[in-house]
C-alpha positions as CSV (number, residue, x, y, z in Angstrom):
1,X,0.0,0.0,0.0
2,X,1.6,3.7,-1.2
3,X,1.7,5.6,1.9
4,X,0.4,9.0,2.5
5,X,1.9,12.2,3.8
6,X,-1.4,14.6,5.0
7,X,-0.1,18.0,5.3
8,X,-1.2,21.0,7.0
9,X,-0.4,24.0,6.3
10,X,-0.8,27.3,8.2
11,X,-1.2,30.2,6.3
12,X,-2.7,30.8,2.7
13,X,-0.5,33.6,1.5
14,X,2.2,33.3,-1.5
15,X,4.8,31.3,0.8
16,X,1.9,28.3,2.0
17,X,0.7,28.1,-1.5
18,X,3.7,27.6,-3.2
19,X,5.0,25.1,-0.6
20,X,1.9,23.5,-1.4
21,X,2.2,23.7,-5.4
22,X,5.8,22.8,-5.1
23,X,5.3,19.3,-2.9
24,X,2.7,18.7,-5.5
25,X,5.0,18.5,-8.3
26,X,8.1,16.8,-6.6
27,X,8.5,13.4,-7.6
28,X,8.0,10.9,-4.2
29,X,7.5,7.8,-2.8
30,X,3.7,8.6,-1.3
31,X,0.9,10.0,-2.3
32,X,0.0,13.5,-0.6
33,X,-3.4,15.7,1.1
34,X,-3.2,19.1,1.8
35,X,-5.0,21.2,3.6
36,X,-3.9,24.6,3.8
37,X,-5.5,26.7,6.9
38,X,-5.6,31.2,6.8
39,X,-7.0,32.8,9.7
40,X,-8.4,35.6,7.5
41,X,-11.9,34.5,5.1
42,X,-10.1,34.9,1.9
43,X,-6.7,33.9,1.0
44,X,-3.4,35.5,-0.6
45,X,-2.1,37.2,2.3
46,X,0.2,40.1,1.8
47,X,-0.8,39.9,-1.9
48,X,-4.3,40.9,-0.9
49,X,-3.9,42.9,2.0
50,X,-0.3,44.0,1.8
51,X,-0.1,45.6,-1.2
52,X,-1.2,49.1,-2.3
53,X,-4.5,49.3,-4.0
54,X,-3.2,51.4,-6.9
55,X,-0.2,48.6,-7.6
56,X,-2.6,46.3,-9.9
57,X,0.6,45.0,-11.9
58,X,2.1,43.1,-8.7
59,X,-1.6,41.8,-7.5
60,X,-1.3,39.8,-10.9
61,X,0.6,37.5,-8.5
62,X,-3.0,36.3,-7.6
63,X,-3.7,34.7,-10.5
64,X,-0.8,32.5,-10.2
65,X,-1.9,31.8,-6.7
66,X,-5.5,31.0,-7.8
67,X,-4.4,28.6,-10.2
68,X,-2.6,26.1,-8.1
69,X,-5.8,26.6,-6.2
70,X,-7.6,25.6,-8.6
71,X,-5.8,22.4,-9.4
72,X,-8.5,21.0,-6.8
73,X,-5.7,19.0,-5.2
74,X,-5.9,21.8,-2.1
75,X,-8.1,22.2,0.8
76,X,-9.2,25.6,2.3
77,X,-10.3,26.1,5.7
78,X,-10.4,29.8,5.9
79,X,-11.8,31.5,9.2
80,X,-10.0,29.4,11.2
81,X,-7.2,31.0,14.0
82,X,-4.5,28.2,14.6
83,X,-4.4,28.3,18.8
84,X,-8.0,29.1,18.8
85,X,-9.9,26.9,16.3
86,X,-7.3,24.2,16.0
87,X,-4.2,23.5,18.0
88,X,-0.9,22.1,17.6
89,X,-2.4,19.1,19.3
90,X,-5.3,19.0,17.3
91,X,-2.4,18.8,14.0
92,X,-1.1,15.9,15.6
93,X,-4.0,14.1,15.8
94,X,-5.5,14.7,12.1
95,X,-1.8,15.1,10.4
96,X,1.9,14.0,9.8
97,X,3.3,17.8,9.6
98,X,2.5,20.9,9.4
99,X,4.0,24.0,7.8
100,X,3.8,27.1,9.1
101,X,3.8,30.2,6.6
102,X,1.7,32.7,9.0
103,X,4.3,35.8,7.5
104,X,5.4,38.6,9.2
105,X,2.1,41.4,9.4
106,X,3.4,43.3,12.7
107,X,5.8,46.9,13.0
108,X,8.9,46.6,13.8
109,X,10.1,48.7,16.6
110,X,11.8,51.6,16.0
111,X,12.7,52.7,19.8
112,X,13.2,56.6,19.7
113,X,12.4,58.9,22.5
114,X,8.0,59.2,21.4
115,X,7.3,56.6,19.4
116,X,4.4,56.4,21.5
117,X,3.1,59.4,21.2
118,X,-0.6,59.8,20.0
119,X,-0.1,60.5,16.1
120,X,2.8,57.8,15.5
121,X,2.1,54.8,13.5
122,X,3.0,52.2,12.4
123,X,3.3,51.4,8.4
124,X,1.8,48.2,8.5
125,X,-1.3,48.9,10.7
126,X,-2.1,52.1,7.8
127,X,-1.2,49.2,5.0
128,X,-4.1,47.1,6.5
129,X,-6.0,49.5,6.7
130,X,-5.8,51.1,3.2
131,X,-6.2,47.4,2.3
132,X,-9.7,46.9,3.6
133,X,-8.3,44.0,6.3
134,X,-11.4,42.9,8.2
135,X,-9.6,43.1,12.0
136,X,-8.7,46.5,11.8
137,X,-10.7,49.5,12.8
138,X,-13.0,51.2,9.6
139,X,-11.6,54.4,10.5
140,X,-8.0,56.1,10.3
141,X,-7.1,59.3,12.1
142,X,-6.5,61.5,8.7
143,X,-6.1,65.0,10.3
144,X,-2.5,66.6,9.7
145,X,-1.2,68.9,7.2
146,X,3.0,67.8,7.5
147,X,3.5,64.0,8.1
148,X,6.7,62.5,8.2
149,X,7.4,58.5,6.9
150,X,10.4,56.8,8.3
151,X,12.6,54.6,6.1
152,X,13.6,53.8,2.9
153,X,12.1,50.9,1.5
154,X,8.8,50.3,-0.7
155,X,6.5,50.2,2.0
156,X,7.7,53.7,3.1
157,X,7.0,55.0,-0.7
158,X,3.7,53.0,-0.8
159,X,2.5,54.8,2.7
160,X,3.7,58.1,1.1
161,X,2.2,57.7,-2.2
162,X,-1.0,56.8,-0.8
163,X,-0.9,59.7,2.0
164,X,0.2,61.9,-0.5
165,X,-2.0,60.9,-3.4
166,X,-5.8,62.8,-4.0
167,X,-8.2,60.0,-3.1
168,X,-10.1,61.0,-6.4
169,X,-7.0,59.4,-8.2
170,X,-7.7,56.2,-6.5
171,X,-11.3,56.0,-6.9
172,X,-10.1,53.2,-10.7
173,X,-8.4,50.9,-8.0
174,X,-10.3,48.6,-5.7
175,X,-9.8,51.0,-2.5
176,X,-12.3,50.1,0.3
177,X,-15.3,53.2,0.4
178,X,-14.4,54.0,3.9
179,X,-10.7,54.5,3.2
180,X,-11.6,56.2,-0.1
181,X,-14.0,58.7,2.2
182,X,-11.3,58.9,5.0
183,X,-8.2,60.1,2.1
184,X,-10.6,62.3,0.7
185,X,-10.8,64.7,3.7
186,X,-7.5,64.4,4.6
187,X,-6.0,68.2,4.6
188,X,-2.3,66.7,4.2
189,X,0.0,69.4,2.4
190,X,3.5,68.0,2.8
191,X,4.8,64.3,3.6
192,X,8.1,64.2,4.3
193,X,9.9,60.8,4.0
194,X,13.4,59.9,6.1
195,X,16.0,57.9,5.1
196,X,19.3,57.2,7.3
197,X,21.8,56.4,4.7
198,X,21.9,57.9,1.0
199,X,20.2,58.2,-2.1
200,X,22.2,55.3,-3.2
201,X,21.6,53.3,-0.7
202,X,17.7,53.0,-0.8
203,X,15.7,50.0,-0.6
204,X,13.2,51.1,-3.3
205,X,12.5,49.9,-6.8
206,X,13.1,52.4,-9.8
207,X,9.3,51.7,-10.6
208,X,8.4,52.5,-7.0
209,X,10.3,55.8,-7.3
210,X,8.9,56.8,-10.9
211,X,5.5,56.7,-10.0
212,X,6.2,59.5,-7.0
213,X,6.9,61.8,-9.7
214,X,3.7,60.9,-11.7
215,X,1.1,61.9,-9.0
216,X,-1.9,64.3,-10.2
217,X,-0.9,67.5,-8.2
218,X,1.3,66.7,-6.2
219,X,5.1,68.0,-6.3
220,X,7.9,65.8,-5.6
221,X,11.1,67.5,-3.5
222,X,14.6,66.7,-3.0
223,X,17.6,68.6,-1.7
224,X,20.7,69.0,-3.5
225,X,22.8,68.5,0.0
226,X,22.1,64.7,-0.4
227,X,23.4,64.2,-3.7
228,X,27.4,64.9,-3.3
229,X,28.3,61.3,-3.7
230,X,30.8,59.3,-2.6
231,X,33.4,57.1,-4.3
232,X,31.0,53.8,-2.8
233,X,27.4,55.6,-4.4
234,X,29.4,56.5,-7.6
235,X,30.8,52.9,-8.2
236,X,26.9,51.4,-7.6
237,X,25.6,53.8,-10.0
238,X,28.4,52.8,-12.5
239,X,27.9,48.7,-11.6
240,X,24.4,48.7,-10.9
241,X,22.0,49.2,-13.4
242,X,18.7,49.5,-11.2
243,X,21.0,52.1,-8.8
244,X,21.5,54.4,-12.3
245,X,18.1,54.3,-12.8
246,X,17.3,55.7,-9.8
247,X,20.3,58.3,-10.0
248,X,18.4,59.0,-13.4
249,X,15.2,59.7,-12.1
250,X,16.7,61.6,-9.2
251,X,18.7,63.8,-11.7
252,X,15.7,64.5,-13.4
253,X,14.1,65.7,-10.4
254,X,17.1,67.7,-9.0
255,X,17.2,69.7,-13.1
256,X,13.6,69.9,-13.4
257,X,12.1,71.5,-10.0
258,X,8.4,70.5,-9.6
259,X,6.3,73.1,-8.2
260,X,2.8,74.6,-8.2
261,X,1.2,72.0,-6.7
262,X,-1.6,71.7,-3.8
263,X,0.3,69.1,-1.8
264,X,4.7,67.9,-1.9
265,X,6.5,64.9,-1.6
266,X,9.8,65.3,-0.2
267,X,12.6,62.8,0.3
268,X,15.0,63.4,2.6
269,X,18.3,61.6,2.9
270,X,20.9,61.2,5.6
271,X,18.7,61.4,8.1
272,X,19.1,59.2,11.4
273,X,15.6,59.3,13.7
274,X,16.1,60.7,17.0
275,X,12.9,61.9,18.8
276,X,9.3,62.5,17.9
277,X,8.8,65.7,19.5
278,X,5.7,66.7,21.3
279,X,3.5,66.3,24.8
280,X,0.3,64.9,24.1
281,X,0.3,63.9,20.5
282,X,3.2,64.6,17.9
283,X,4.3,68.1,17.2
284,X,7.8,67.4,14.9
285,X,10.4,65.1,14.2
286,X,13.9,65.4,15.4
287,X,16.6,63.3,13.4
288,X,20.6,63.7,12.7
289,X,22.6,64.4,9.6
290,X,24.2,61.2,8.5
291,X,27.3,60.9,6.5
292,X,29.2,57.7,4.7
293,X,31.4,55.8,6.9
294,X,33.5,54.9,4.3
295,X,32.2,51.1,4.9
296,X,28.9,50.7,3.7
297,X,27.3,52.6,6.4
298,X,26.8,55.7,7.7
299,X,27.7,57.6,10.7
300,X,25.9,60.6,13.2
301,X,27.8,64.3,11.8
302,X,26.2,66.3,15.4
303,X,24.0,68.1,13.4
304,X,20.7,67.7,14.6
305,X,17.3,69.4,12.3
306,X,13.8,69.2,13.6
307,X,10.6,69.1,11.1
308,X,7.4,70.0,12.3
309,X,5.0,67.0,11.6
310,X,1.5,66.1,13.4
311,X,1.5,62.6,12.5
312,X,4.8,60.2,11.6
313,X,4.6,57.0,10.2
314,X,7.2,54.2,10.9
315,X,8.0,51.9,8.2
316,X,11.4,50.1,9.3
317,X,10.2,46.6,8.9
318,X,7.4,43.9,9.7
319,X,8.1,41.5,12.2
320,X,6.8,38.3,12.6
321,X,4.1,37.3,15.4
322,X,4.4,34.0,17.9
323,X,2.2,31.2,17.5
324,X,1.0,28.6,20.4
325,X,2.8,26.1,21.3
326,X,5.7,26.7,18.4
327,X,9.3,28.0,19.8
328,X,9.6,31.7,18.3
329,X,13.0,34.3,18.2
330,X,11.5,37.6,19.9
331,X,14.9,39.4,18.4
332,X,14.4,38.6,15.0
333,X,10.1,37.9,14.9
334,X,10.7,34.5,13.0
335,X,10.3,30.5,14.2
336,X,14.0,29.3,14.8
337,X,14.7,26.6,12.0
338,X,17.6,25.1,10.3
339,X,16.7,24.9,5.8
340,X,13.3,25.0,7.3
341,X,13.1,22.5,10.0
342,X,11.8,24.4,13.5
343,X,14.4,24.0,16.2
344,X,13.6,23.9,19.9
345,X,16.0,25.7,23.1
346,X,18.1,23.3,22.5
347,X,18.6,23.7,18.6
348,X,17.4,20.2,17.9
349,X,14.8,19.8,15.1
350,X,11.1,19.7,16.8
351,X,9.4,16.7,14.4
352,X,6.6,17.1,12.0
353,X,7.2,21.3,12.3
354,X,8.5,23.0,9.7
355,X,8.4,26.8,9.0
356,X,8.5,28.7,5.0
357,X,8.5,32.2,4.1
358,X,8.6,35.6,6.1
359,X,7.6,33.9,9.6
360,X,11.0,31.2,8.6
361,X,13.8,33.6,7.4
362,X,12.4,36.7,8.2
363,X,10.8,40.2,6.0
364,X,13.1,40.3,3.2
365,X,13.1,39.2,-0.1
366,X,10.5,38.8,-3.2
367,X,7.8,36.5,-4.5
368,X,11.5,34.4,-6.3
369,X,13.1,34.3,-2.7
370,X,9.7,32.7,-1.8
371,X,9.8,29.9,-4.4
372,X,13.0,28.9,-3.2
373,X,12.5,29.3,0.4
374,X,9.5,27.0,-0.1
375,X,11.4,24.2,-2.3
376,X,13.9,24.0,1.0
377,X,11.7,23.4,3.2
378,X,9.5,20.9,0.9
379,X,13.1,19.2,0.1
380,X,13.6,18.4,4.3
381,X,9.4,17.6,4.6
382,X,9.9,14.6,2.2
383,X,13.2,13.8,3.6
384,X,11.9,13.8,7.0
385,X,9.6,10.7,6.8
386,X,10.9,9.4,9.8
387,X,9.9,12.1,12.2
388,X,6.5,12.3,10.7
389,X,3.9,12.2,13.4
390,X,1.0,8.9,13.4
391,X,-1.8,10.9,13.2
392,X,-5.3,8.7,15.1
393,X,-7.3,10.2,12.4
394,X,-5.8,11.0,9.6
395,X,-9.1,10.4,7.2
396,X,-9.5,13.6,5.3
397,X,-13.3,14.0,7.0
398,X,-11.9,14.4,10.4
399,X,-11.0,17.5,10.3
400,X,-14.2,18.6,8.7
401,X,-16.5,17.1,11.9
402,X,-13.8,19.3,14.5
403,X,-14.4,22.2,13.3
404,X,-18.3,21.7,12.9
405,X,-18.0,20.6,16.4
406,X,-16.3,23.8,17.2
407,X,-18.8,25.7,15.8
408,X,-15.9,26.9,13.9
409,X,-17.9,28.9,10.4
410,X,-15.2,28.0,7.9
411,X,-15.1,29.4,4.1
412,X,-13.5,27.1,1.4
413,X,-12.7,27.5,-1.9
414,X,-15.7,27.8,-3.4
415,X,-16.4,30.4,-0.6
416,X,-13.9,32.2,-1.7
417,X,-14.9,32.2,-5.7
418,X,-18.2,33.2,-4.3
419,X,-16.7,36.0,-2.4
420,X,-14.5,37.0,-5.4
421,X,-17.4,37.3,-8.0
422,X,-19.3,39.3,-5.5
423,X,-16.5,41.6,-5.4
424,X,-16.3,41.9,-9.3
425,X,-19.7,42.4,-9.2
426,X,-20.1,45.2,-6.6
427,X,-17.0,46.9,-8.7
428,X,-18.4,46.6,-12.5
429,X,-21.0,49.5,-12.0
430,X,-18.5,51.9,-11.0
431,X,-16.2,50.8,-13.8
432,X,-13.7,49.6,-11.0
433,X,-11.7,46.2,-11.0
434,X,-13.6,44.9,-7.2
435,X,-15.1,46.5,-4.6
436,X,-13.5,45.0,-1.4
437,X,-16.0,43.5,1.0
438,X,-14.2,44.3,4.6
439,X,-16.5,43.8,7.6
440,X,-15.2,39.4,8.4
441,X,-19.0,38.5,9.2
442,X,-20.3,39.8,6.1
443,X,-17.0,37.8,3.8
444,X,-18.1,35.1,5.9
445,X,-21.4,35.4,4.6
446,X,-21.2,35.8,0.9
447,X,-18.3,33.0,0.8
448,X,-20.9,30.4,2.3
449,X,-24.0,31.6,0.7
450,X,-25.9,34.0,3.1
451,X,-26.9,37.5,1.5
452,X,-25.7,40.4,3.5
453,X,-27.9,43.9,3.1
């Protein structure tokens, strides 16, 4: 008899999918079941709800996702919370493994005299937001003329673009009414994004940069003080061909000054954060001139500048969340693992556990890094046949009767084609791709049938 590997997996975003896909299509010795298990009603993850409404190009990612979906050789059980609905325990009992792929959705810290402050945010709790996710409040606190956005990476440009951008520009995308409503009486003026180390140096895509310079109205800024380059900034631009792009673009910029506009971008380099200034909610931003260290970093000059600002945004990083009963790294927000295999204290691989994606190496890399990430840990699941657990109830309807029991209301795929059309459908009079359903009671509904007023 060909034996059988049942698999669960925890999280439905690119990273669980692909682990999925790619297990799938390896050649082995059994036959496989997977059921893949999302917390949230609809799957995708990040993809869905990490990724501005106004980037269409990169959402095309779904339909790569959708079609291993659709293979019908994956189960959804959406709506379910792993250490609320099910348990590690409960794994054991119904499977042989299970991979986690639960991401990285939290802030990381960025610990400045502050922070704290009423008016400072965090990037990825406005991301969620914009995005329509279903456990986040309906309404954002839009009410400051200067805002300042700390880092240097895409998120920081998406958080400005979207701050920055006149809401009547998004209206084409598939921006939640609520958030479209909230960005529309925003009185923002300037947003003022920080970088610590150089123009050079940014984490950024060209694209990501060219499309600041394309908003309706809205004037991008940059000070000639950041652009005396160093020998290190001069030999990327002349090795690197996404680093001259950028130069390009920034040189374009820098001989063509963009003014007469109702609101500004500006980008400000060299800038270490020191303090948010103010008492009872945020009143400036205090930072330090930075200059190259002559080894790839930067260094403090003692030249401190302070902006007024009445909100600030920090976008430094996500940071992975802990999950019951699984050992977790609070320094670096991911499950310790070795290649993918989840290590306890004592750095010794825990059996059946396995890790992929942001919550295994960490928030860096693209949707490639997630391929491979995924095929590493897939490579050490098969391999690992040994340590699989002997699950008492392994039949595929098991699982199925535990939640009903539960009174756990799952979706499943066809909930979520359900939910999808309704979507479509909600967006086709207004000559939009979707309209995003956002209250989770009312996704819940559509997905398994129920009309919602």
């Amino acid at each position: 008899m060909t034996p059988k590997l049942r698999l669960a997996i925890v999280g439905a975003g690119p990273a669980g999918i692909y682990a999925a896909d790619i297990l799938l299509k390896t050649e082995r010795a059994f036959d496989v079941s997977i059921d893949l298990f999302e917390q949230l009603p609809a799957p995708y993850g990040l993809v869905r709800y990490g990724v501005a409404p106004d980037h269409p190009r990169i959402k095309g990612i779904i339909t790569a996702l959708r079609e291993v979906l659709d293979t019908g050789d994956i189960r959804l059980f959406g709506n379910v919370y792993f250490g609320r609905d099910i348990t590690l325990d409960d794994l054991k009992q119904h499977y042989n493994a299970v991979i986690f792929s639960t991401g990285a959705i939290r802030d990381a810290p960025l610990p400045i005299p502050g922070i704290d402050l009423p008016g400072s945010y965090g990037a990825a709790d406005f991301v969620s937001w914009y995005d329509g996710h279903p456990d986040f409040p309906r309404e954002w606190p839009l009410d400051a003329r200067e805002v300042a956005v700390i880092g240097n990476g895409n998120v920081a440009l998406d958080v400005a673009r979207i701050l920055a951008k006149h809401a009547d520009d998004l209206l084409p995308t598939e921006i939640p009414a609520n958030v479209y409503e909230g960005l529309k009486a925003s009185p923002v003026t300037d947003v003022h994004v920080f970088g610590r180390r150089g123009p050079m140096q940014v984490k950024f895509t060209p694209l990501e940069l060219r499309e600041l310079g394309e908003l309706n109205d809205v004037d991008m800024v940059v000070y000639e003080e950041d652009f005396d380059y160093d020998e290190a900034s001069k030999t990327a631009i002349e090795t690197n061909k996404q680093i001259l792009v950028i130069d390009r673009i920034f040189r374009k910029w820098r001989d063509e000054p963009q003014t007469g506009s109702s609101r500004r971008l500006h980008l400000h380099f060299f800038a270490g954060p020191v303090e948010v200034l103010g008492t009872d909610h945020v009143e400036g931003f205090r930072y330090e001139r930075t200059e190259p260290d002559g080894a790839g970093g930067v260094r403090g000059t003692g030249e401190f500048r302070e902006v007024p600002v009445q909100a600030l945004y920090r976008a430094v990083g996500y940071f992975g969340s802990p999950l019951d009963g699984i050992p977790f790294d609070d320094k670096r927000g991911v499950i310790p693992n070795r290649e993918g295999q989840v290590l306890d204290d004592q750095d010794r691989p825990v059996p059946g556990v396995y890790a992929t994606g942001w919550i295994k190496r960490g928030p860096v890399g693209l949707i490639g890094h997630t391929k491979s990430d995924a095929m590493e840990t897939i490579k050490h699941v098969i391999n690992g046949q040994a340590s699989w657990w002997s699950p008492a109830h392994p039949e595929e309807s098991a699982i199925v009767d535990l939640l009903a029991s539960r009174g756990v209301e799952f979706t499943n795929l066809d909930g979520w084609h359900n939910l999808d059309a309704h979507e479509l459908a909600l967006g086709a009079p207004q000559g939009r791709t979707r309209v995003k359903v956002v209250p989770r009671d009312e996704m819940v509904a559509v997905s398994n049938g129920r009309s919602v007023k």
